[in-house]
N, C-alpha and C positions, 0 to 999 in steps of 0.2 A: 326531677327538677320542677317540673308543672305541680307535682303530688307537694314540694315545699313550698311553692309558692302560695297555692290553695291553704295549707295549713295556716302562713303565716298571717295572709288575710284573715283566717277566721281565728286567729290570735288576736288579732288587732281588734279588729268588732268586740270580740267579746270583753276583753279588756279595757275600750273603750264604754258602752256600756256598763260595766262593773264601777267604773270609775264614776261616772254621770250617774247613776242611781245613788254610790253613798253620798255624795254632793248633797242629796237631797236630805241626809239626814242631819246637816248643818242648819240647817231653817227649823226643822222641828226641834231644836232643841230649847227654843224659848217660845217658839210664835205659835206651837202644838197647844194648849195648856191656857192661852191666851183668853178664848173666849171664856173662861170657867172661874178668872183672874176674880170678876165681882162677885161672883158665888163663892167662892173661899172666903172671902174676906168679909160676908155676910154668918158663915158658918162658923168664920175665928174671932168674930166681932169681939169678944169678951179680953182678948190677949193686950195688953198694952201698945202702942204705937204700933196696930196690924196693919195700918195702911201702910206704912213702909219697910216692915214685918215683910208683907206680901208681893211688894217690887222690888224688895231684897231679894225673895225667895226664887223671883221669877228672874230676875239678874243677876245671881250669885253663882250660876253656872260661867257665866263670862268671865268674874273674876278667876274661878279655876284653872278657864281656858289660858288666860295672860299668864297666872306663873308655873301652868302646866307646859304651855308649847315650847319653850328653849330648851326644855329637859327632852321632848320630842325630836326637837331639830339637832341636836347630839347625837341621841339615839339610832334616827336615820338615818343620818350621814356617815357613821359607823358600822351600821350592821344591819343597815338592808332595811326595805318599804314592807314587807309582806307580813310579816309576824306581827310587828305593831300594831300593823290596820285590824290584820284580825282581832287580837286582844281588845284593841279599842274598840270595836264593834261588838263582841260579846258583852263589853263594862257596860256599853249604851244601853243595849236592850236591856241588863239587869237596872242598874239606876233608873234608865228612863224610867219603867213600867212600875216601879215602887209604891209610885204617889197613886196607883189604884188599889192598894191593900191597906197602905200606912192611913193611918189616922191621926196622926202628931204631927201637927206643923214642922216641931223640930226634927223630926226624922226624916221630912220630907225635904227639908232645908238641905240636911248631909247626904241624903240623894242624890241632891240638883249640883253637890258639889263634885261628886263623883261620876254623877251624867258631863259635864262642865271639865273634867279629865280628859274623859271618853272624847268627847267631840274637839277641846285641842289634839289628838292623835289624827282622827279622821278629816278636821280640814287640811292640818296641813299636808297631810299623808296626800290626800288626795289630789289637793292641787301641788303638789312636787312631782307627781306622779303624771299632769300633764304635762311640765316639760321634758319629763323622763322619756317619757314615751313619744312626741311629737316634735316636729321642727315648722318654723317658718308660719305661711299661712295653716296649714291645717291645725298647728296649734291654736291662732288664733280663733280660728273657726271653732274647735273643741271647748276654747274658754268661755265663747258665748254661748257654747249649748250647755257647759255647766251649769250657770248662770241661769240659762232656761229651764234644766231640768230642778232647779233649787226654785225657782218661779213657780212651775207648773205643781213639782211635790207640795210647795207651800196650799195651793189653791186645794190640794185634795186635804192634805193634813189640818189646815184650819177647819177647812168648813168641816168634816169629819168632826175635828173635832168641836165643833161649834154647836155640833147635832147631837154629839154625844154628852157635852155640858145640861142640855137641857135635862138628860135620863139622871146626872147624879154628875158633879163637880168630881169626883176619883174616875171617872168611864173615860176620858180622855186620854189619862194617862196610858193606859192601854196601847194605845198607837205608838210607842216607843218602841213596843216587840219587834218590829218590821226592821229593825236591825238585824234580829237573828235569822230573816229572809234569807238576806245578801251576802250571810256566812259561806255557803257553797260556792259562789259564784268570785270570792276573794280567796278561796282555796285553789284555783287556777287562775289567779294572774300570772304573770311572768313577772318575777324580780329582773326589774330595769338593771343592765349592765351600771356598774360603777366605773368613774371616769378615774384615773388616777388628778392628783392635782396640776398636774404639769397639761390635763388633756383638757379641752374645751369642746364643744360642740361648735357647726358654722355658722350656728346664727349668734354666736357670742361676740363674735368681729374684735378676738382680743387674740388672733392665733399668735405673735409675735409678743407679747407683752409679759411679765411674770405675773404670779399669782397675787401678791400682792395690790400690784396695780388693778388688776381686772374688776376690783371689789369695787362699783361706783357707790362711795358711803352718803353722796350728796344725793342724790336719787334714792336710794335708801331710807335717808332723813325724812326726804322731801313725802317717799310714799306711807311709811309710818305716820307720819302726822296730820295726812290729809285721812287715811284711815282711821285714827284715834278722833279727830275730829268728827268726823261725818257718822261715827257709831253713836258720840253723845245726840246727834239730834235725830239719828234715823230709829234709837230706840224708845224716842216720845211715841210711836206707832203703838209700839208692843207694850209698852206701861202703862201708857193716859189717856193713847186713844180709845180701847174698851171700856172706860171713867166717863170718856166723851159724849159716845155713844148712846151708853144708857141713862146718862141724866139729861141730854139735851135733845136729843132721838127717840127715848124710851125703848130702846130695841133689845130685843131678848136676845141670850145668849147665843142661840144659831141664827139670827138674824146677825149678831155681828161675828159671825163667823164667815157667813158669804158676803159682809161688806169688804173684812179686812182682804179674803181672797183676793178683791180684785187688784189689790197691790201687788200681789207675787203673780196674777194673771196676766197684767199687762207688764212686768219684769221679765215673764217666759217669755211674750211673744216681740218683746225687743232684743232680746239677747237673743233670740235664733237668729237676728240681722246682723248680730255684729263683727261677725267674720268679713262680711261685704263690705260692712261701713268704713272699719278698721284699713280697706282695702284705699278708700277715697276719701277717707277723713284723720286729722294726723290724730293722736294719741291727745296731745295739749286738747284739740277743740273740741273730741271729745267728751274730756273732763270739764269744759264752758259747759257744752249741751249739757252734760249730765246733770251738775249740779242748779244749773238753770232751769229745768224741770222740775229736779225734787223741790229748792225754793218754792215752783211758781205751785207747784202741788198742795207747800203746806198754806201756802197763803188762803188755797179755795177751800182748805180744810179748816182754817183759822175761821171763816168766813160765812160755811155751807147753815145753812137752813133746815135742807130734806133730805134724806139718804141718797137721793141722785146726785146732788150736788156733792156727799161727802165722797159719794162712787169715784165722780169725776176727778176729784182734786186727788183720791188716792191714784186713781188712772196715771194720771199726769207724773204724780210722784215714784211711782210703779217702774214707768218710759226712763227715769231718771236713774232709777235704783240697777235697771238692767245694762243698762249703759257703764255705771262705774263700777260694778264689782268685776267683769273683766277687765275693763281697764285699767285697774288697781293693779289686777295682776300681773297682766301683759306689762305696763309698766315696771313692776318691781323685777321681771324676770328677765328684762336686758341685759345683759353684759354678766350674767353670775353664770359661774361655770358648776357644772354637778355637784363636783364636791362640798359645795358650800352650801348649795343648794337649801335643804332641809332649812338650816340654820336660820337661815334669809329669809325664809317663808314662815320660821316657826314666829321668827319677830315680827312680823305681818300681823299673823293671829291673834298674837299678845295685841298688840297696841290695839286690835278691831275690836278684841270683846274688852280690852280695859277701857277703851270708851262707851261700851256697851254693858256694863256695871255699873261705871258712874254716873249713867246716865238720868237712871231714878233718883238718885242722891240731887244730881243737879237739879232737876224737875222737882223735888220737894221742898228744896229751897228756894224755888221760882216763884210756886205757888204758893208760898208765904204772900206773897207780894202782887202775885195775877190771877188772871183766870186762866181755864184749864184752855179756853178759844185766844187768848194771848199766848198763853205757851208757844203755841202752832206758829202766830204770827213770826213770836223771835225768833224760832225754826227757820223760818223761814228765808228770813231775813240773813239769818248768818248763813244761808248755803249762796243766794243771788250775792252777798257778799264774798263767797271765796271763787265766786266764777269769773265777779268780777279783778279779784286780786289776781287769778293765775291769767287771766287777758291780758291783763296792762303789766304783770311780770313774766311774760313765757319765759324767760331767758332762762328760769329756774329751771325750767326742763330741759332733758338732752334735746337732741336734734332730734327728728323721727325720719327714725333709716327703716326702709322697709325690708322686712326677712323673705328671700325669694325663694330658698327650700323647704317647699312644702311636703314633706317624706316623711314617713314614721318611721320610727325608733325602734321599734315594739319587740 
């Protein structure tokens, strides 16, 4: 009895950790590559329209992710989390690491599409994977340390590769291998029981209702679009801000490598708190705080002068960024029962990186019009604008009931 209990514990750790490491390979699959964005585009200068040639290139994985993950959230839901994750993680590390051998824009482009596969598999695998495996508070607590370890991985995988752009704009790509790491360690997960559809978990609070019903589409809506929103302006970071940097800063490539860091740096060290917050703070004000920060973030970026100041505003925007990506989730995954699960989350994915494709498109057609330190501002603007929309309409949101078992699944 004590000898299964010991096991299951160190099922749970490990599986837990497994789970929090590939999280981390969601952020490098655009924000890796970043600082090397103006060196490519010095090297492909001769190609026609390379400037948005190159934040195609670099956002073209996201469109994959959008009409890759519903074919994912079928898949799961039908036949199990384990096999896919692995396949996905082996696709990663081959696409990712491409862009260090190929020498053709265009090959690198159908790379980034099939990197862009890979990572719709492993986001949503892995965060379906957290409610699979957790209930109640310690879910919550695991979504913020997601969250952190997707921070903290950003902070090594940028500036890496930030240091590695300075040796040769292909040396970055390199850091995509560290997929093939976490191969071993996703060969012992445990495939999460399957609920039939009739079964719910407790923190669903829908044990009497049919299946049907359970499905809140309105919250659903509500979290898709605040997602597809928030990607068009959180990936002016990953397109324009490197453009920013070194015509208004002059900063070399590993210089803005440990700038961008401090964005996912301070995203890590707010999301280790959000389990507590989530404890005394409802879900709604949350999403105030959250986007109230990224706004007041882009404003001191719109704004900054010297790398401390661009530090600071990214700081600021960072505390913002760590705050909503669990909160995104923890929101969306109220009242959905297993079964459905996958499917729920694959549409999550979709709408995050389809706003995170269009978002260079957007920004090119901005800067027709502004400057690249105006961009930031409208940025900005439109996020203290949805903080203030969801204040003066919380009604939009469900109630926030607090989940009181905190128990793993595992």
């Amino acid at each position: 009895m004590i000898s299964e209990v010991k096991n299951k514990t160190k099922t749970e750790k490990w599986a837990t950790l497994t789970v929090l490491l590939v999280s981390t390979l969601t952020v490098m699959a655009t924000a890796t590559i970043t600082p090397a964005v103006p060196e490519m585009e010095l090297y492909f200068q001769n190609i026609p329209n390379i400037q948005l040639f190159i934040r195609l290139t670099l956002s073209i994985p996201a469109l994959a992710i959008a009409i890759g993950s519903p074919l994912v959230g079928v898949i799961i839901d039908k036949w199990g989390r384990k096999k896919p994750l692995l396949g996905a993680a082996f696709l990663y590390g081959l696409a990712g690491s491409s862009g260090f051998y190929l020498n053709s824009l265009n090959l690198i482009f159908l790379s980034r599409i099939f990197l862009g596969l890979a990572v719709a598999g492993i986001m949503t695998i892995s965060t379906t994977l957290v409610f699979d495996y957790f209930q109640g508070r310690r879910r919550d607590k695991i979504l913020g340390y997601q969250a952190a370890f997707m921070g903290f991985g950003g902070v090594i995988f940028i500036s890496f590769g930030g240091y590695l752009a300075t040796l040769n704009w292909h040396a970055p790509f390199i850091i995509y291998s560290f997929a093939w790491v976490l191969i071993p360690g996703l060969l012992m997960l445990p495939e999460p029981k399957v609920l039939k559809d009739t079964e719910v978990t407790q923190s669903d609070h829908y044990s009497n209702i049919s299946k049907e019903n359970r499905i809140p589409y309105d919250n659903i809506i509500f979290v898709y679009f605040l997602a597809f929103f928030f990607q068009i302006v959180f990936f002016f970071l990953i397109a324009e801000l490197p453009f920013l940097l070194t015509n208004k800063l002059l900063l070399n490539p590993d210089l803005i490598g440990i700038v961008l860091a401090t964005l996912t740096l301070s995203m890590g060290l707010i999301s280790i708190m959000y389990g507590r917050l989530s404890m005394r703070i409802s879900l709604t004000n949350i999403f105030i705080i959250g986007f109230s920060f990224f706004g007041t973030g882009f404003f001191i970026i719109s704004l900054a002068l010297t790398s401390l100041e661009m530090i600071l505003g990214l700081s600021i925007a960072g505390m913002g960024l760590g705050l909503l990506i669990p909160n995104l989730s923890r929101q969306l995954g109220k009242g959905i029962s297993q079964s459905i699960r996958g499917r729920v989350f694959s549409g999550f994915t979709s709408f995050l990186f389809l706003g995170q494709f269009l978002s260079p498109i957007v920004s090119q057609v901005l800067l027709q019009f502004i400057s690249l330190s105006e961009l930031f501002f409208i940025g900005g603007t439109a996020m203290i604008l949805v903080a203030l929309l969801i204040s003066m309409k919380q009604y939009l949101l469900p109630p926030h009931k607090e989940e009181l078992d905190a128990k793993s699944i595992v």
